[in-house]
N, C-alpha and C positions, 0 to 999 in steps of 0.2 A: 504493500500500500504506500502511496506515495504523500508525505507527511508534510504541509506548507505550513511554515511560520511563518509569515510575512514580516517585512520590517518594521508596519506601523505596530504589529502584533507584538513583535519582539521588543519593541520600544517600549511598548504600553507594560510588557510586563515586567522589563526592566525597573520603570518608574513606578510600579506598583509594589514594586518587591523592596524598596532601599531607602527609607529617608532622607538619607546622605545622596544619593539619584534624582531623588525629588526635587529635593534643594538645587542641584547643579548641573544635571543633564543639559546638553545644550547639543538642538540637534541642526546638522550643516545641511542646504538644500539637496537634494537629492530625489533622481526618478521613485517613483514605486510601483511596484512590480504588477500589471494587468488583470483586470480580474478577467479570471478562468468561467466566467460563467455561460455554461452552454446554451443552445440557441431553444427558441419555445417549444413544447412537442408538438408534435403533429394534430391537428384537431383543436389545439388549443387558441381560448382568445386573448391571449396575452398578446401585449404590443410592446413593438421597441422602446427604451426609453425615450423621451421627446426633449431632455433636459441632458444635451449634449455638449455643454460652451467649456467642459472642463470639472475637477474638482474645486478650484476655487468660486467656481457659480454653484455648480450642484452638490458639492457635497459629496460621499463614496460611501458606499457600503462595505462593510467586511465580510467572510464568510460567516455560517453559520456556528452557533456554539451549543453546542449540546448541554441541556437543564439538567440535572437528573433528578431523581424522587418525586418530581411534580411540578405541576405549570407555574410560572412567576406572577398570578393573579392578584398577590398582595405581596408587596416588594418592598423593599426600604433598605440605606446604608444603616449599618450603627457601627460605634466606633469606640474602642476602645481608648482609655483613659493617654491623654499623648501620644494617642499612636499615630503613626505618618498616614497609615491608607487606612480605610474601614474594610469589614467586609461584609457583604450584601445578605440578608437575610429575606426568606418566600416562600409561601405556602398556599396551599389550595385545598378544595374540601379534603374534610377525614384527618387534620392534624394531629388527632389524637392517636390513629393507626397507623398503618404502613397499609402499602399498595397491595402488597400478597392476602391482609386479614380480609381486603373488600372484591381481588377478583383471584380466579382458579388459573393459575398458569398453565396449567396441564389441557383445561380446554381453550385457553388460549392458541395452545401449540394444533393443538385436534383441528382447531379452527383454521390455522396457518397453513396443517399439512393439507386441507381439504380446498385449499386455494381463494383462501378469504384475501389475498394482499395481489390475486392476480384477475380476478374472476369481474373485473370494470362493472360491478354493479352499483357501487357507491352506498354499498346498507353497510352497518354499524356489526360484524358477524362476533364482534369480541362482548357487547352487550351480555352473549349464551354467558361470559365469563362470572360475570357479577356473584356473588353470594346472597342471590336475592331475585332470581329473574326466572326462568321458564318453568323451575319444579319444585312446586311446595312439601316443605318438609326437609329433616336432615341436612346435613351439610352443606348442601347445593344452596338452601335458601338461610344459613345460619347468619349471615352479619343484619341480612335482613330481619330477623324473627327476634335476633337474643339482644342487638344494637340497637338498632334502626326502628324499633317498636312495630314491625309490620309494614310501616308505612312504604309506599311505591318508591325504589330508591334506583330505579331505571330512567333516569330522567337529570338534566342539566351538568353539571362537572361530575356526577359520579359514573357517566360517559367515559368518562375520561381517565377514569383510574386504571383499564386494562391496559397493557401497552404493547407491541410487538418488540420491544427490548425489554427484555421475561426478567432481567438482573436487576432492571428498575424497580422493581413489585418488590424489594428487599428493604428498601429505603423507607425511613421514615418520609410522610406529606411535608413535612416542613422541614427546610434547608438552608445552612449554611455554606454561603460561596465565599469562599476566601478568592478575591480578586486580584491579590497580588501573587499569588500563588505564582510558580514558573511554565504549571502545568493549564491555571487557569483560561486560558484564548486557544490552545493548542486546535488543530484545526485541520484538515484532509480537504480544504480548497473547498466547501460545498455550500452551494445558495440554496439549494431545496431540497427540504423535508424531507419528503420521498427517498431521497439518498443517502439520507444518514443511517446509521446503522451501529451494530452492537459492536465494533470497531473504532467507529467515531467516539462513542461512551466513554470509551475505555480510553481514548486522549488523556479526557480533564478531569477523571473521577475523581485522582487525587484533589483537589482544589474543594471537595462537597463534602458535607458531615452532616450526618443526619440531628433533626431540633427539637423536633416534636416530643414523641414518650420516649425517646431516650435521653432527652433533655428536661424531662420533670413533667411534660404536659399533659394536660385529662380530658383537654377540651378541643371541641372544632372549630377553629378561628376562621372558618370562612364565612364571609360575609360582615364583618365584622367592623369596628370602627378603632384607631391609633391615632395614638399623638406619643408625640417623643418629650419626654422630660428633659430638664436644663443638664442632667447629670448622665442621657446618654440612656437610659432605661426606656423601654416602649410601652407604655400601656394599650390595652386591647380588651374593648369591651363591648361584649354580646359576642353572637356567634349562630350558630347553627347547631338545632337540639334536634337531632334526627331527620327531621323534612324542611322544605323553603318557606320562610317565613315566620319559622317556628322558631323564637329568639331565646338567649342565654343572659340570666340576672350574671353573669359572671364578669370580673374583671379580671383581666391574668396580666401578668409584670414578666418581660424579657428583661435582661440583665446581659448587656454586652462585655461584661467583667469576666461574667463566671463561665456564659454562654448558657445561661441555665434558665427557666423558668421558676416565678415564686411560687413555695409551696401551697397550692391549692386542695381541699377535699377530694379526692378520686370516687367517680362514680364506680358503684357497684357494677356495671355494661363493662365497665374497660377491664375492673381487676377481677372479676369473673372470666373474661375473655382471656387475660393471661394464663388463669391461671388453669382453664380446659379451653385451650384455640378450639375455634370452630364448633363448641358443643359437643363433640368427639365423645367425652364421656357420658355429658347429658343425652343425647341421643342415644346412645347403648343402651342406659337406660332406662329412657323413656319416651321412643322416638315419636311419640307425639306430642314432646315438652312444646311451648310455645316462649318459655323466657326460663332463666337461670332461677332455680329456688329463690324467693323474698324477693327479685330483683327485676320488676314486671318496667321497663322503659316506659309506660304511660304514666307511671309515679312519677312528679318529677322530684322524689328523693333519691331515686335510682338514674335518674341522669343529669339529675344537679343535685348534690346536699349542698348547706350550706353552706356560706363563707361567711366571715364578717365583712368583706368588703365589695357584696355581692349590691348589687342595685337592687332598688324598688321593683324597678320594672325592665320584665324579659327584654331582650332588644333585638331583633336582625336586619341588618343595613342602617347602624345608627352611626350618626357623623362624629366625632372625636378630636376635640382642637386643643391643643395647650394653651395654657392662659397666661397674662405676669402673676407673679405669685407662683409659678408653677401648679399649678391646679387644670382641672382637664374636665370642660365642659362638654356633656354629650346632649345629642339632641337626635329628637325623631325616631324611627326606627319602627318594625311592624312584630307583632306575635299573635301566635295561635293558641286553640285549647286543645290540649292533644290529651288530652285526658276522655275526647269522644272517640279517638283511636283510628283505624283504618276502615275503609270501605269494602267491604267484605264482598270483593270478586272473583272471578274465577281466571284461573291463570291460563296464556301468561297474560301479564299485567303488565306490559310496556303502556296501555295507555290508560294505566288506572289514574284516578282522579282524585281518590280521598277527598271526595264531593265535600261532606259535611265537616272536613279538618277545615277543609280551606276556606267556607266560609264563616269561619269564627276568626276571619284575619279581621287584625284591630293596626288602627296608627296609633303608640304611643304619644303625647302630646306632653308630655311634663318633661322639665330639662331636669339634667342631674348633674352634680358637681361630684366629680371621684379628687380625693386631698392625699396626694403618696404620702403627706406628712404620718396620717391618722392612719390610712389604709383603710379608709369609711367615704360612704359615697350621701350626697344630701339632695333630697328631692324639692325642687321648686316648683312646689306646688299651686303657686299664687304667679307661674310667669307660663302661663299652658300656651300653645300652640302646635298650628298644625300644618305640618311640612313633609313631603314627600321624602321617598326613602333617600339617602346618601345625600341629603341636604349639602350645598356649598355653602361654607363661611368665613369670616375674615376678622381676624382684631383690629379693631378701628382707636384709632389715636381722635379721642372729641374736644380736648384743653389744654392746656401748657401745664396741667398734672399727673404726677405718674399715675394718681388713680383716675383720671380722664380718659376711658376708653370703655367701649361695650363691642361685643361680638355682632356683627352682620350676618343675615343670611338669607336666601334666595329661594324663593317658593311660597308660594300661598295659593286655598283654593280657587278655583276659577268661576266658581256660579257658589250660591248659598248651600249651606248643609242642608241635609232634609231634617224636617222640622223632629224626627223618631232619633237622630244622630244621636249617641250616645254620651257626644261630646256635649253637646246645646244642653243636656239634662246634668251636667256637674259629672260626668265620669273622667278618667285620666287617660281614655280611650276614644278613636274616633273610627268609625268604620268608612268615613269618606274615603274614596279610593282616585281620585282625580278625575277630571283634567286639572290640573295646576298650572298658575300665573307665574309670571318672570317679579313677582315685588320683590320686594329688597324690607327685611323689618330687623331694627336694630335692638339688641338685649342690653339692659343694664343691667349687668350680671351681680358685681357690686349692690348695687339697688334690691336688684331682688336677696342676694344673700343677706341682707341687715333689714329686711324688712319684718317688722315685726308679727305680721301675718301671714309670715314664708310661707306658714303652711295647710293656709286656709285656701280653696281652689277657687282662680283667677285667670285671668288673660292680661297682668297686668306686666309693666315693665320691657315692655316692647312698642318701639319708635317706626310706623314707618319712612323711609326715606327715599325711596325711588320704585321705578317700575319698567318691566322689559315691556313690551306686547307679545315676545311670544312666550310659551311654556318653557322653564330650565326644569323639567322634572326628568330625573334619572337618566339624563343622558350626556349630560353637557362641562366639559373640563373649565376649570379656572388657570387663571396665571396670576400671581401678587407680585407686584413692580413699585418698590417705591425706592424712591432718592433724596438722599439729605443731605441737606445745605451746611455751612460753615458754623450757622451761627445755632445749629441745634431744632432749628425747623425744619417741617416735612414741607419737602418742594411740591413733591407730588405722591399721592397713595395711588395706583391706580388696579385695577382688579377685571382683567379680561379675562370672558367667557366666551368657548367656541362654541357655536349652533345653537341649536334650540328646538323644540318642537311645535309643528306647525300644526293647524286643520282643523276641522271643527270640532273634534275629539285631541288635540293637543298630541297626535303621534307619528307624524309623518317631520322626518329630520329637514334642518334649513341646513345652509351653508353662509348664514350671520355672523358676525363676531360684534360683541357690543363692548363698550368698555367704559369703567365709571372711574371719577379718581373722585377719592373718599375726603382729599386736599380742600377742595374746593369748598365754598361756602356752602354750597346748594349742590352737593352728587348729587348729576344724574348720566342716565344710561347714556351712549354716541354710538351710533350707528360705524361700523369702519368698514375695509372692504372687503368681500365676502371670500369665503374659504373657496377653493378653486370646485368642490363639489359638495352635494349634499352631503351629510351622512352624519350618525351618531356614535357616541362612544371614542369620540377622537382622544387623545391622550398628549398634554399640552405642558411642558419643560421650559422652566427659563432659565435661559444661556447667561453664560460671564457676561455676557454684553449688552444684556437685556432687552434682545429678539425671544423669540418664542418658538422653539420648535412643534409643530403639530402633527401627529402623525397617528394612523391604524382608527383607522375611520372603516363605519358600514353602513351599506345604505340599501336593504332587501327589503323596501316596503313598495316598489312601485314593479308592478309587473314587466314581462320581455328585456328585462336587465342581461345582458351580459357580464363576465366575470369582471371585467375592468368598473363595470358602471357599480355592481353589486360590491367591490372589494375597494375603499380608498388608499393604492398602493405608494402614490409618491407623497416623499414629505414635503410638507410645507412647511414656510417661513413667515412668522407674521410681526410686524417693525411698526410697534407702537410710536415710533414717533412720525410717521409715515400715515399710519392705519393701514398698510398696505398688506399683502400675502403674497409670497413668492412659492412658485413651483418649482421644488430641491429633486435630487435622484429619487427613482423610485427601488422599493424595495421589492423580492421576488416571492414573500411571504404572507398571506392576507394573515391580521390581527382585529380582533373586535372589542366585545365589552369585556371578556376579562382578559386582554393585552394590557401591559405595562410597560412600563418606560422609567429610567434613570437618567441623570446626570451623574458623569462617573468624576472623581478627581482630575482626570487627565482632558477634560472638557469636552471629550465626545459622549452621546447617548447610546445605553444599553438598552435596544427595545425587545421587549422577550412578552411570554403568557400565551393568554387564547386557551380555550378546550381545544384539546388535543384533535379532538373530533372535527375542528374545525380546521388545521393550520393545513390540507390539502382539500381544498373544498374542487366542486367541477370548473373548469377551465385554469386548473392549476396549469403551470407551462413545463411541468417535468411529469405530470401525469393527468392528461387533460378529464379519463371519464371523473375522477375525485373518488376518495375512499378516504372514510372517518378513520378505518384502522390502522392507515398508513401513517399517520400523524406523529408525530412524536416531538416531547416539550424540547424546547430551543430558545435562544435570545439570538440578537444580533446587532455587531456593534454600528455606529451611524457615525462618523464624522463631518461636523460640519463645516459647510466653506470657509470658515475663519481659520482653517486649520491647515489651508494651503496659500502658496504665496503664485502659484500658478496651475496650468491646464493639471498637468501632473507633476507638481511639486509640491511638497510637505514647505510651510514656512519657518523659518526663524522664532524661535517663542522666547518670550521674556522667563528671566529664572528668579525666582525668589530665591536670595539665600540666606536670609535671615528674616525671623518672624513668629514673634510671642506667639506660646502655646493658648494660652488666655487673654482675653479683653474684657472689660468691663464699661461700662456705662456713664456716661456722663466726662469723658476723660479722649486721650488720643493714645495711639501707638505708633510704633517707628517698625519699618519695615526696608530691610534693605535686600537692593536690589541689583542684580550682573549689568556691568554696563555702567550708562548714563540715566539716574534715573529720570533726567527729563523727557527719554525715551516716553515712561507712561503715562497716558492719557486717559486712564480710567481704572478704579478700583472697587470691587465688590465681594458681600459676603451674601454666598446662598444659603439657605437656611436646609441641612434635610431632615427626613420624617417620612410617612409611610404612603403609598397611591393602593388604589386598588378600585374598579370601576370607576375609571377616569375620575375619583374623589382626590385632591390633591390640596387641602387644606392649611395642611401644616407647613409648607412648603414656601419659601418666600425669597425674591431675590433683592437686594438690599447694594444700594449705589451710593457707596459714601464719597463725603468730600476728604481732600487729600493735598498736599503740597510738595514740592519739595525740599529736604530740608541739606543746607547747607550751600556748598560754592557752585555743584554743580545748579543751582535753580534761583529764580531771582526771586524768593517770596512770595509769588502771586497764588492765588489760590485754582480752586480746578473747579468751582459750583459756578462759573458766569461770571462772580461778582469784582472779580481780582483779587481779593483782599485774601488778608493773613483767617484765621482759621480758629480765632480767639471770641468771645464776647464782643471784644474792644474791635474787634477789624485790624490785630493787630500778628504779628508771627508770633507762635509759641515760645520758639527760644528766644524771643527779644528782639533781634535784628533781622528774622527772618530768614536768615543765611545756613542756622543750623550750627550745630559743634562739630558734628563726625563726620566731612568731608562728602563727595559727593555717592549719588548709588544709594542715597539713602530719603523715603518716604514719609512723611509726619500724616497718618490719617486719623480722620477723627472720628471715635465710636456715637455709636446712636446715641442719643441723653435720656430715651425714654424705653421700656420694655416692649408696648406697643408697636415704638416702629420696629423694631424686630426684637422676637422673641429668644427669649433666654435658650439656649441648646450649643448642638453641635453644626458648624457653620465652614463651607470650604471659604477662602478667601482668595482670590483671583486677581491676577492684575493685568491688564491688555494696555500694547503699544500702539502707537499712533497708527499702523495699520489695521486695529481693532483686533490684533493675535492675541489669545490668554494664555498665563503660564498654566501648569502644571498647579491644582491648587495645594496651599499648604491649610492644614486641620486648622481651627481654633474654637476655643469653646467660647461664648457668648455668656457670662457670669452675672447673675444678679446681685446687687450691691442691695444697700441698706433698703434703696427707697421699693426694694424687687420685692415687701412682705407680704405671707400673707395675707389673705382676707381674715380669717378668722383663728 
């Protein structure tokens, strides 16, 4: 087999792997080597790409990199305490098992030998795999019966857990990818799915460690909502309790320290399962058992006990934002009563319905505060509303005090409740299920926690402040861009959303982008110009330079689509100071609503995810009829044009080589820089945290002001104004000149938590040709005025 490392590859892992790298790599122009990607198949409607002016207009794809354990549907860096690179943590349904508990390798293989990966029918033949699907009773149907309470478990990403690389089904759902690895990008030249194979796995295995139940976990974090703590921990609350929509009181704590999860209760489901896999003994003896003695999954002590730092209320698909003060407001989310159990029909049951589970679906309406301080969560009860699933939101700066700010967010209903709504009668539930409006209503979070009636039920403590016309309900990615000025003011807050949904029923995708800056006296929405195509579920990164990569868009709602029309393959560029969108390379992989996207250190994007079942869909161009079983998890790197100085030349990048592990607030830092630092013409810190259904909340890109300090720079400042970088409009060290000589950067930290949030932050710096370095770590530290609420 013939084994490419490319040089951008070899580069990337270089710089992933060394501190000392990080800091000083310095790379000289040079060719790079062609991509190998083969021509469309036969039958296929893939087209050539149309975005031919070069890498420095379009942009380059890498090859493919094989996922292992499970798709990257919920994704995020975390990072250890100092450490130079992070590594990326991701999971998909079933975290709490492995691949092998939920399908049967053996008929997988049955299925394989019997020409399920050649037989161009395009049906799902690994589905027979499941432990839950054609034959009730015994083995065949156990994760279904003794887990999964009954319920129909042949349906959405648990598709996707069979795999035709049989060595995957060993792995825990959730995975750690060490990205600096040597073995991490390693690579066999390949763009499409189809061709990967149990060779390619076996590249970058080393680089993967399984997260889930061998790292302390009990629970299904799919679906779920995160926000990243100032100290680098993730919280993750609700989930998925057997079927969709069926949500989890749970809060669960990652620890990028230990690489561990915090100790939670274990349901009776999972430590039964270890301790007879598969029911093996239970059925021997009593093969028409239906659950584990005492341990019937309709209870929900048997698939949740308690925790003390469990919520009020169940949650699946609820939104999760860090706060200042470190605190983590969640909002939204939907749950069932599963205590009415399955719908008792007859198999198989690929298309059961569990009629009467599903509609006991409720919208949660009550915000909750989770406090890592206490390890206790508090319900706001007197601040109710009601917001579609995966709500977007944003910490808004309202005064010139640190405690001046409330949380924004996006959604409200579109016609009145029915007058029976459960909501209108004082419950903490709403059965309204949409069409949902583009408003915009702002939380006094604050307000409501000291309010003395926290916990009397209300609609109180909610501002609104602008309005979309069309729906952002569940489908539509954010971007947060703000920039600050010298003297400690926000120039501009501004918060772009792609698409929206259209029609008289609010479900057919635009290709809109609107954008508010929160700056303003009076936010409101601006129309900008529109995405090059329809489609929903796009997944939306802000670059060092504060452009917007958009990418892995779909749009299967309007009939005689072809694959090009049905699958958004090239990325776009959208240039907030323009309002414009430019059409980048396109990529050979269609991705949708659970696709995911990173910003890596080294300033290209990792875009990975999708069901499995989906990533060779029909007019694939390496196997035009489509087949779910050919699928298999993958990412793939994107670099973008700022990262070449020509057609095909890699540019010159600025080096940080020096630069504090920490910053705090209200204060400057020095950073030096290879070279001249008057070279740089812009500095920024990104903020990371967790995506997952284009929900990217936590996420923020932050444009600080900066000078240079010493002989090589004449004092003047970089925010417009010229001036020194002081209160006074005056240079930091006095004379504006600086002490230590030139190469050296005096930038000034945010003064308020609001404009960006206490965490882990890359920090970047681009040259006058708009090139960014390699970023270096810093943590973002709360100072005095960072307390909490309560």
């Amino acid at each position: 087999m013939y084994v490419r490392v490319s040089r951008s590859v070899a580069i990337r892992s270089a710089l992933l792997t060394s501190a000392f790298l990080v800091l000083t790599y310095f790379s000289p122009l040079r060719s790079l080597f062609a991509h190998d990607e083969p021509p469309p198949g036969s039958g296929g409607s893939y087209t050539p790409d149309t975005c031919v002016q070069g890498h420095n207009v379009c942009g380059d794809f890498e090859p493919l990199t094989p996922m292992h354990g499970a798709e990257g549907v919920h994704a995020g860096l975390i990072w250890k305490d100092r450490a130079a690179m992070p590594k990326m943590l991701y999971w998909a349904r079933f975290t709490d098992y492995k691949g092998i508990d939920v399908a049967d390798p053996a008929v997988i293989q049955a299925k394989i030998n019997a020409g399920a990966l050649t037989d161009k029918k395009n049906v799902n033949d690994f589905n027979a795999a499941i432990r839950g699907g054609d034959f009730p009773g015994g083995a065949a149907n156990s994760f279904k019966a003794l887990v999964y309470g009954g319920f129909n478990i042949i349906q959405g990403l648990s598709q996707s857990v069979p795999t035709r690389i049989l060595g995957e089904l060993q792995h825990d759902r959730a995975q750690i990818f060490d990205i600096s690895h040597p073995d991490a990008f390693k690579n066999a030249d390949k763009f499409d799915t189809v061709s990967l194979d149990d060779s390619d796995f076996a590249l970058n295995a080393a680089a993967f460690k399984d997260a889930g139940e061998a790292a302390g976990l009990h629970y299904n974090l799919y679906c779920s909502g995160h926000a990243s703590l100032s100290d680098g921990r993730l919280v993750i609350v609700g989930g998925h309790d057997m079927n969709s929509n069926n949500g989890l009181f749970k809060v669960n704590i990652f620890d990028p320290q230990t690489e561990t999860w915090a100790p939670r209760a274990q349901p009776c489901t999972q430590a039964n399962w270890r301790r007879d896999p598969f029911g093996a003994k239970l059925f021997a003896s009593n093969p028409s058992a239906k659950f584990y003695p005492g341990c019937n999954p309709l209870d929900i002590k048997s698939t949740q006990p308690a925790d003390r730092s469990d919520m009020k209320y169940a949650r699946w698909y609820p939104t999760a934002i860090a706060l200042p003060g470190d605190l983590v407001l969640v909002l939204g989310g939907t749950d069932q009563d599963a205590t009415i159990g399955p719908s008792p029909v007859p198999f198989p049951n690929l298309g059961q319905s569990d009629a009467a589970f599903r509609a006991s679906k409720h919208h949660i309406t009550v915000p909750e505060i989770y406090d890592p301080h206490t390890d206790r969560t508090i319900a706001l009860e007197n601040a109710r509303r009601i917001f579609p699933i995966y709500p977007q939101a944003e910490v808004v700066q309202t005064g010139p005090d640190p405690n001046d700010w409330k949380v924004c967010a996006v959604g409200a209903p579109a016609r009145p409740l029915a007058t029976n709504d459960p909501f209108l009668k004082g419950e903490p539930f709403a059965t309204f299920d949409g069409p949902y409006t583009g408003g915009t209503f702002c939380l006094d979070v604050r307000g409501a926690m000291k309010d003395p009636n926290r916990d009397v039920p209300g609609q109180n403590h909610w501002t609104h402040v602008a309005d979309i016309a069309d729906a952002e309900d569940y489908c539509c990615p954010t971007a947060s861009l703000t920039e600050l000025g010298s003297n400690g003011k926000t120039l501009s807050h501004k918060v772009v959303i792609f698409s929206s949904k259209i029609g008289a029923n609010g479900n057919l995708p635009s290709k809109a982008v609107q954008m508010i800056d929160y700056a303003n006296p009076v936010p409101l929405y601006e129309q900008q110009g529109d995405l090059i195509q329809t489609g929903s579920f796009y997944k939306a990164i802000a670059l060092p330079d504060g452009k917007v990569l958009v990418t892995s868009g779909k749009d299967g709602t309007r009939p005689l689509q072809n694959y090009e029309e049905r699958n958004v393959l090239p990325v776009q560029l959208f240039d907030p100071s323009t309002g414009t969108v430019t059409k980048l390379a396109k990529t050979t992989v269609s991705r949708g609503l659970h696709g995911n996207a990173l910003l890596l250190p080294d300033a290209t994007v990792m875009i990975m995810g999708d069901d499995r079942i989906n990533l060779v869909p029909p007019g694939d161009r390496a196997y035009p009829p489509g087949d779910p079983d050919q699928g298999v998890a993958n990412g793939q790197i994107f670099r973008p044009p700022y990262l070449f100085s020509g057609p095909d030349q890699e540019a010159v990048r600025p080096l940080i080589l020096d630069a504090p592990d920490e910053i705090s607030y209200r204060g400057h830092f020095d950073v030096r820089v290879d070279g001249l630092a008057s070279r740089i013409k812009s500095v920024s810190i990104i903020r990371t945290d967790f995506d997952t259904h284009s929900l990217e909340s936590g996420e923020k890109y932050v444009k600080l002001s900066f000078r240079v300090k010493g002989k090589d720079g004449d004092g003047k400042g970089h925010d417009g104004d010229g001036k020194g970088h002081d209160r006074d409009g005056k240079g930091r060290d006095g004379d504006g000149k600086g002490k230590d000589g030139g190469g050296v950067l005096r930038i000034d930290s945010p003064d308020l938590p609001a404009q960006a949030l206490q965490g882990h932050y890359m920090l970047f710096v681009l040259d006058e040709a708009g090139v960014p370095s390699v970023a270096k770590h810093v943590r973002l530290k709360l100072d005095n005025e960072g307390r909490r609420l309560r």
